[in-house]
C-alpha positions, 0 to 999 in steps of 0.5 A: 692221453696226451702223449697218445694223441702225439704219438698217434700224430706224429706216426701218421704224419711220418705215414703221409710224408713218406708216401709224398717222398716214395712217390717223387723217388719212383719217378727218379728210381731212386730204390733205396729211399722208396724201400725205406719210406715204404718200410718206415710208412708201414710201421708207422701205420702199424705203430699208430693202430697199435696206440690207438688199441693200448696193445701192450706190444705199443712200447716195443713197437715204437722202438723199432719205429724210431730205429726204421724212422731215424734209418728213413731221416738218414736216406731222405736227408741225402735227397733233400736238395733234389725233392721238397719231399725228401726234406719234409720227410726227413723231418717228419721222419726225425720227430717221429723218431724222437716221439717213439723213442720217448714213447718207450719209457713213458708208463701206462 
């Protein structure tokens, strides 16, 4: 129960950091981290609901959120020094990364 509580936390942390960052990046147009946050912020969302339900599918689906938040890490750290968001970002992005990807081995 433990781990689900993380996961779910870390998921919907990973959901408002990346919100915070599309919407600095808008401003600077800056496309291609608004469609990883965007991307990142979905599955994310996706990920937490399927945890919360104890879909069988929640293993396959942390694997490809740690892929999309790791992707996500990359780009927001490029960005780090112009927005406070795209550094919190890319940190949140990282743990939940590190979450999901522990995720997928853990046992029902």
């Amino acid at each position: 129960m433990r781990s689900l509580k993380v996961s779910i936390e870390a998921c919907l942390e990973c959901l408002l950091a990346c919100e915070r960052c599309i919407t600095d990046c808008v401003k600077d147009a800056n496309h291609d981290c608004v469609a990883l946050c965007r991307d990142c912020a979905d599955i994310c969302t996706l990920c937490a609901k399927f945890e919360a339900r104890g879909s069988v599918f929640s293993k396959k689906l942390h694997a490809l959120c740690a892929e999309i938040c790791n992707a996500c890490a990359i780009e927001c750290a490029k960005h780090a020094d112009h927005h406070a968001s795209c550094k919190e970002c890319a940190e949140a992005c990282r743990k939940c990364a590190e979450i999901c990807a522990q995720m997928t081995s853990v046992t029902a």
